[in-house]
FIKEKOL-307569 format. One line per field, with one value per residue: residue number from 1; residue in three letters; x, y, z of N, C-alpha, C, O in turn. Coordinates in nm, 3 decimals, m for minus. Example, Ala and Ser with C-alpha at 12.3 -4.5 7.8 and 13.67 -1.06 7.14 Angstrom:
REM residues 2
pos	1_2
code	ALA_SER
n.X	1.319_1.285
n.Y	m0.569_m0.225
n.Z	0.780_0.708
ca.X	1.230_1.367
ca.Y	m0.450_m0.106
ca.Z	0.780_0.714
c.X	1.320_1.290
c.Y	m0.330_0.003
c.Z	0.780_0.787
o.X	1.424_1.341
o.Y	m0.332_0.114
o.Z	0.846_0.804
This chain:
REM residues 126
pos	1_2_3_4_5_6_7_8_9_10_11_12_13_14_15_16_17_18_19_20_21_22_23_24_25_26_27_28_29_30_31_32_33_34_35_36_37_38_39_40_41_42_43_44_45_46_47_48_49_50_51_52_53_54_55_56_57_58_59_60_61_62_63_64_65_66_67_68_69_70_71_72_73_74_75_76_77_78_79_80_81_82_83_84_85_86_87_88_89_90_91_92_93_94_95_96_97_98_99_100_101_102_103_104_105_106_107_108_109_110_111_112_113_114_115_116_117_118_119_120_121_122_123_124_125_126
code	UNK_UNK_UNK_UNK_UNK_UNK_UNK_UNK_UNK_UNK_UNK_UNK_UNK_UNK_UNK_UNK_UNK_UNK_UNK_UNK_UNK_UNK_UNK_UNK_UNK_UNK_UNK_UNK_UNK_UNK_UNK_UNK_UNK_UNK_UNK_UNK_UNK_UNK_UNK_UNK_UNK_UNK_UNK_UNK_UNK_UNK_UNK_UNK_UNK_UNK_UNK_UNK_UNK_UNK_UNK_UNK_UNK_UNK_UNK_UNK_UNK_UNK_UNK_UNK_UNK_UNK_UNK_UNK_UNK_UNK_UNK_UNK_UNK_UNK_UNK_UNK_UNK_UNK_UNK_UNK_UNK_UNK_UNK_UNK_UNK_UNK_UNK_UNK_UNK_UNK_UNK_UNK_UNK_UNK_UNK_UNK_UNK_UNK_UNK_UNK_UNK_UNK_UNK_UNK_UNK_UNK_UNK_UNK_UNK_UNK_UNK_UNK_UNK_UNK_UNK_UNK_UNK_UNK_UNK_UNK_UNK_UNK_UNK_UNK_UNK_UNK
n.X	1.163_1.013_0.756_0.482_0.213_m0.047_m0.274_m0.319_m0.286_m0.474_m0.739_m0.707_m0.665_m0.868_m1.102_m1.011_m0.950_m0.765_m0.731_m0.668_m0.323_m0.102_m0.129_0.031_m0.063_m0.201_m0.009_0.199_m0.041_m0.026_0.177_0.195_0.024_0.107_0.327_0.166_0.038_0.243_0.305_0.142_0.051_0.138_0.293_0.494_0.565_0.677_0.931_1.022_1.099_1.255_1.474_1.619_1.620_1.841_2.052_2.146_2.206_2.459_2.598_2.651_2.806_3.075_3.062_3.077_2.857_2.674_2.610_2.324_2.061_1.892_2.100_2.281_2.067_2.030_2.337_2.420_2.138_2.261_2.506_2.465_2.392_2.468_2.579_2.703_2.596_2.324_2.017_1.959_1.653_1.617_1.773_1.596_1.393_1.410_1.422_1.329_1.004_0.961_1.257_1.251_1.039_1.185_1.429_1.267_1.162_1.378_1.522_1.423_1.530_1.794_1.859_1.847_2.034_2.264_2.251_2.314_2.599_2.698_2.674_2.856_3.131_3.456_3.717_3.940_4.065_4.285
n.Y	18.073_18.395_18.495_18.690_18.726_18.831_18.715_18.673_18.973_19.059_18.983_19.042_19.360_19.437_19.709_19.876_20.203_20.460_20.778_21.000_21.070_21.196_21.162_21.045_20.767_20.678_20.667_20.473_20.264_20.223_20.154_19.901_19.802_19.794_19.609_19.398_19.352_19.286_19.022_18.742_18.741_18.472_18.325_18.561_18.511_18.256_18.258_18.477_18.286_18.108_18.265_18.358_18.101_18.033_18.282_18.166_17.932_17.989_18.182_17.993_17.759_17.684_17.493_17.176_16.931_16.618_16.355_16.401_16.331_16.604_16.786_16.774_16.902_17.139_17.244_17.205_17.397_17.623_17.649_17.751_17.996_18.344_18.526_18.776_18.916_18.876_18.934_18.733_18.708_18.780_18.581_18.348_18.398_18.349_18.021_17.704_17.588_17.321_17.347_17.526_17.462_17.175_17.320_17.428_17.259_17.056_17.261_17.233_16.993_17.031_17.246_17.162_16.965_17.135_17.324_17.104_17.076_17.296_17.295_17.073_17.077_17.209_17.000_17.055_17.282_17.494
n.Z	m0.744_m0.755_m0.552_m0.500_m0.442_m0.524_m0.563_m0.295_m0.173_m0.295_m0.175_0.123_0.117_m0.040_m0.176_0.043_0.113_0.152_0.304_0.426_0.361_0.488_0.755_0.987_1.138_0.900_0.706_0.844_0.825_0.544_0.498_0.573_0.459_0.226_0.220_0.293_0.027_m0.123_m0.057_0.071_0.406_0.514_0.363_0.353_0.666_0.601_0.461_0.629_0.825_0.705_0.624_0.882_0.954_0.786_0.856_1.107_1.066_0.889_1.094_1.255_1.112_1.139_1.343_1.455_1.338_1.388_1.110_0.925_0.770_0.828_0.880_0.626_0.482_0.548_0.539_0.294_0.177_0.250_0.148_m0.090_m0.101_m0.164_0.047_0.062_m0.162_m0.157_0.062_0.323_0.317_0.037_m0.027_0.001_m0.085_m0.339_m0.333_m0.483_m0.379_m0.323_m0.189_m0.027_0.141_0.215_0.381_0.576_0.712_0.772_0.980_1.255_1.337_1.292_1.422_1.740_1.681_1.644_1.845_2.088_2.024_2.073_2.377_2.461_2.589_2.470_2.444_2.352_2.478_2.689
ca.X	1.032_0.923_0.622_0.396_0.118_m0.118_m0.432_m0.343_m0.316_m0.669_m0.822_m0.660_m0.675_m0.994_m1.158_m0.942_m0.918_m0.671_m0.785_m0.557_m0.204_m0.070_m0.157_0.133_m0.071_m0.233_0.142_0.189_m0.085_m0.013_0.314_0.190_m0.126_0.193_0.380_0.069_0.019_0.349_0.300_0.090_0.094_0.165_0.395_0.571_0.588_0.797_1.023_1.094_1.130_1.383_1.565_1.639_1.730_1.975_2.130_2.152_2.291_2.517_2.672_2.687_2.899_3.184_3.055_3.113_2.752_2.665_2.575_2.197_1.940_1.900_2.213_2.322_1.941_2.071_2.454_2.355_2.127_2.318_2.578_2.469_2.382_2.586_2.584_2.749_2.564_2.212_2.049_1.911_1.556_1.581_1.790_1.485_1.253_1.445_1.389_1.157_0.927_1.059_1.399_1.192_0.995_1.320_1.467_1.182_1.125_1.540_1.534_1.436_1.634_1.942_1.887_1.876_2.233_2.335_2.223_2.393_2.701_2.746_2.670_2.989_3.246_3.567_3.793_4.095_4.080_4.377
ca.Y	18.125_18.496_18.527_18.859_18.732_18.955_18.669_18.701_19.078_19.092_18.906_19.114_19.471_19.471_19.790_19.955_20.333_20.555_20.882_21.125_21.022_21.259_21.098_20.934_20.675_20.616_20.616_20.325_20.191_20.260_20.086_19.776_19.716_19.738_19.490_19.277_19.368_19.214_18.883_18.686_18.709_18.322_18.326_18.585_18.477_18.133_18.294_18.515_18.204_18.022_18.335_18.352_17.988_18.065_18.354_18.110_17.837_18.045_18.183_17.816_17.726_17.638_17.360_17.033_16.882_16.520_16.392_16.359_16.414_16.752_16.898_16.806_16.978_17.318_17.298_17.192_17.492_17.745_17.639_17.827_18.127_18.450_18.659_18.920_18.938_18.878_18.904_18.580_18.695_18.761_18.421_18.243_18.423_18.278_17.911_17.683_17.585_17.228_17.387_17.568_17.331_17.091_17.405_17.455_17.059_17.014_17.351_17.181_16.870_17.108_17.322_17.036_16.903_17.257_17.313_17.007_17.060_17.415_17.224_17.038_17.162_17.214_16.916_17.099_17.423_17.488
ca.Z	m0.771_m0.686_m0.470_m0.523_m0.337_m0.560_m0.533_m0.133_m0.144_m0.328_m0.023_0.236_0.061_m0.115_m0.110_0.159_0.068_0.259_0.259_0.474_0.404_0.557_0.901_1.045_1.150_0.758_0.643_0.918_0.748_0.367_0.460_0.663_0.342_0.063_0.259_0.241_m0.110_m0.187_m0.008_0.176_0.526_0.576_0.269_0.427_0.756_0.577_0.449_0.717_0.935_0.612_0.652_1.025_0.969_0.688_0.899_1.246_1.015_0.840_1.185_1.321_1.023_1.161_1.450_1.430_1.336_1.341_1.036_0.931_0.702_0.862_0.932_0.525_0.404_0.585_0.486_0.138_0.072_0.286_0.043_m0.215_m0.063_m0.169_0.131_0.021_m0.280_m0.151_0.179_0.362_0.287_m0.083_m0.068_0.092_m0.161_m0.455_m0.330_m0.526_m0.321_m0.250_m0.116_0.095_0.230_0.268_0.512_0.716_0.777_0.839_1.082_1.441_1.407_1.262_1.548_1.823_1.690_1.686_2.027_2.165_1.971_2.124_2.465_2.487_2.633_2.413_2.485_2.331_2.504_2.796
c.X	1.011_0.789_0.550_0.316_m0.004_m0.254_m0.443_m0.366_m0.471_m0.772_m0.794_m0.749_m0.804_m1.064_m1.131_m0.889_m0.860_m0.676_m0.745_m0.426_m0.075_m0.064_0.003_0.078_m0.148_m0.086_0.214_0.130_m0.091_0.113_0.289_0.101_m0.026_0.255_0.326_0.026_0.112_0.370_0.185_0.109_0.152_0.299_0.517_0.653_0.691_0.895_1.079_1.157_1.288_1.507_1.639_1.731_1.890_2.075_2.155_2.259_2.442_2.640_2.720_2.722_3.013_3.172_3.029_2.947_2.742_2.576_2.413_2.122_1.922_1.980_2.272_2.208_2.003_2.220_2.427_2.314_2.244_2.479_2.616_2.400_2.501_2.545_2.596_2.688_2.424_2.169_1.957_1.771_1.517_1.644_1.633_1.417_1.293_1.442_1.330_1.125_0.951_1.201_1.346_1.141_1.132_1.397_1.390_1.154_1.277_1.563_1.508_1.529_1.792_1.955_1.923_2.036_2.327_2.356_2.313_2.535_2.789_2.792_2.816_3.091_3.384_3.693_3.961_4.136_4.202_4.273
c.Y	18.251_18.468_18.659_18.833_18.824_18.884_18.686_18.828_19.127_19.054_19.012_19.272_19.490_19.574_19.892_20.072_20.402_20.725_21.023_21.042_21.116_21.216_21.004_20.811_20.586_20.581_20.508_20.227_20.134_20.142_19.964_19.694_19.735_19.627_19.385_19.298_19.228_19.086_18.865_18.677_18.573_18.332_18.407_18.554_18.331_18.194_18.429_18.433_18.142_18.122_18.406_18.217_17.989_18.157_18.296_18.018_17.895_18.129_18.070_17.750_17.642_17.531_17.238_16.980_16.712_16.439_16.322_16.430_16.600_16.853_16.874_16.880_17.106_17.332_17.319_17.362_17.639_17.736_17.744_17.960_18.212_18.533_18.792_19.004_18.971_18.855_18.791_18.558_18.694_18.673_18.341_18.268_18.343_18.135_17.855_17.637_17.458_17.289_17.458_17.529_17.224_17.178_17.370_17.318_17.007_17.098_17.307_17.064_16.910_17.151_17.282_16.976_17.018_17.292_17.228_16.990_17.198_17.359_17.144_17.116_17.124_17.117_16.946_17.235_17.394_17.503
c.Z	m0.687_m0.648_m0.458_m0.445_m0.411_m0.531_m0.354_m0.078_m0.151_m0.238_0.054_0.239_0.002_m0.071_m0.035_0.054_0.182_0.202_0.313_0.474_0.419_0.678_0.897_1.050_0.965_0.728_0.691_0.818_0.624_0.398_0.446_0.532_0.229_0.141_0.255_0.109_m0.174_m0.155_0.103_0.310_0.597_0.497_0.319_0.549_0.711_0.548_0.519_0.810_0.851_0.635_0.778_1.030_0.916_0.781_1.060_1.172_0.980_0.997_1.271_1.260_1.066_1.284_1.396_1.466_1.307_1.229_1.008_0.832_0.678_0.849_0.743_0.437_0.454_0.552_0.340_0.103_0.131_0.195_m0.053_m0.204_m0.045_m0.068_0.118_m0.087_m0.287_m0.031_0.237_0.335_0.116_m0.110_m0.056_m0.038_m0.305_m0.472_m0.378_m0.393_m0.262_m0.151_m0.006_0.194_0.293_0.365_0.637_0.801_0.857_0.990_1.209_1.401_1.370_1.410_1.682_1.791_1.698_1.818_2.100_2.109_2.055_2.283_2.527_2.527_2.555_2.511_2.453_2.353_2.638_2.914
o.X	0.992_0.713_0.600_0.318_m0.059_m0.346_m0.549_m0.433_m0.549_m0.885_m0.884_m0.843_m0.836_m1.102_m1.203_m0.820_m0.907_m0.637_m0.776_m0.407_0.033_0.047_0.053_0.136_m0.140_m0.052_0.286_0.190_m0.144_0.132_0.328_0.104_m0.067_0.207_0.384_m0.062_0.081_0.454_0.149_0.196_0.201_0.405_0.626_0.776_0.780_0.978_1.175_1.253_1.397_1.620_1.710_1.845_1.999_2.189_2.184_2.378_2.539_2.762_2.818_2.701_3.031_3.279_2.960_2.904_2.800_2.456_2.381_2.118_1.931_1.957_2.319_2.242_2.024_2.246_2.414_2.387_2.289_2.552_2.720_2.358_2.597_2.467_2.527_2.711_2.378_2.235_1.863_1.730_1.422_1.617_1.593_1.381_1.208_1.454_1.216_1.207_0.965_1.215_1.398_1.174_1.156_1.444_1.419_1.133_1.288_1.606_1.588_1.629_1.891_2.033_2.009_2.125_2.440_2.459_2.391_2.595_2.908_2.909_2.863_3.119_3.426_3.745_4.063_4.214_4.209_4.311
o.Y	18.238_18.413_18.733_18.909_18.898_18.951_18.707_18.842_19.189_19.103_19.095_19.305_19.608_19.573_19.992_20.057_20.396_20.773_21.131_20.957_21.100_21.243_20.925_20.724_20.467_20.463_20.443_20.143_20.027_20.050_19.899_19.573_19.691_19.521_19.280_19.214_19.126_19.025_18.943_18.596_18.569_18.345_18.352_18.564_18.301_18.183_18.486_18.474_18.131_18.080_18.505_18.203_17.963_18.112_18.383_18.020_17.848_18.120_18.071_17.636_17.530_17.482_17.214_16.981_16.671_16.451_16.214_16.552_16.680_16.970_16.982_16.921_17.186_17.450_17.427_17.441_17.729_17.835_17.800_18.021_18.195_18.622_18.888_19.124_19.052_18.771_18.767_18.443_18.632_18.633_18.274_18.170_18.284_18.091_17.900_17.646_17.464_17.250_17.449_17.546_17.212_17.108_17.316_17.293_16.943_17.042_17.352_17.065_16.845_17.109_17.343_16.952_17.011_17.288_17.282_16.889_17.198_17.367_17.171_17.225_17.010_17.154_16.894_17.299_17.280_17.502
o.Z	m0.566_m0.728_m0.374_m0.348_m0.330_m0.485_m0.295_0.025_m0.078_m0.239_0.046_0.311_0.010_0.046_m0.033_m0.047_0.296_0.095_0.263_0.561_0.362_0.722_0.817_0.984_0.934_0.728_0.615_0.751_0.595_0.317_0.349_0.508_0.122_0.100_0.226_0.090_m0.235_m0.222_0.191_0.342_0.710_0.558_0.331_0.552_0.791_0.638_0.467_0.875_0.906_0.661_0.762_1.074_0.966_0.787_1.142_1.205_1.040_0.982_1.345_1.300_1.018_1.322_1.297_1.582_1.206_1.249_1.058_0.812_0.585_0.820_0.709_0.326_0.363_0.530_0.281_0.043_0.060_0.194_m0.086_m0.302_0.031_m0.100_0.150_m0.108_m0.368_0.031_0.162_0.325_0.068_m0.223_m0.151_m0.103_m0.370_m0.586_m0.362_m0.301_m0.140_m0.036_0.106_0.311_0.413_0.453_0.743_0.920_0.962_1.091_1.291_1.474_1.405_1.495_1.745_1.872_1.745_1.885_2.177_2.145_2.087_2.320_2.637_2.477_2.574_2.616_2.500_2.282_2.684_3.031
């Protein structure tokens, strides 16, 4: 599911006329009120967080996780994320809305077995 955010922009934006854009600081602004155009500030803010996770998970790939609920909700979707193809935020944005939710709910108790997995000290190092 894309997210536009256009009933959240209409809240935000309403009204707001920019009237020297020329100004550095309007063109700040022009930027900062399309960025909220295009999404919700909350809406955004998730899927900036899904996509932080995705690109933490995605470098912590290769550790030995124990297995749980959690840690198969974040291999699972990071699964099916093309990297190369797409980047962790317009993955996130393509999530329905369950898959999204199922990240953000898995993300602390992933991160906690991640954490304590890093923690160990390598038993087969010289």
């Amino acid at each position: 599911m894309v997210r536009t955010g256009e009933g959240c922009a209409n809240r935000f934006i309403k009204g707001i006329i920019m009237s020297n854009s020329n100004n550095a600081v309007a063109q700040g602004l022009e930027r900062i009120l399309s960025e909220l155009a295009d999404s919700c500030p909350v809406e955004r803010a998730r899927l900036e967080a899904a996509a932080r996770i995705l690109t933490v998970a995605r470098r912590a790939d290769g550790l030995h996780l124990p297995a749980s609920e959690a840690t198969r909700a974040v291999a699972e979707i990071l699964r099916h994320w093309e990297f190369g193809a797409v980047t962790a935020l317009e993955y996130a944005d393509t999530l329905p809305e369950a898959v999204l939710e199922r990240l953000l709910r898995a993300a602390p108790a992933w991160a906690a077995a991640a954490n304590r997995a890093l923690a160990k000290p390598d038993r087969h190092a010289a």
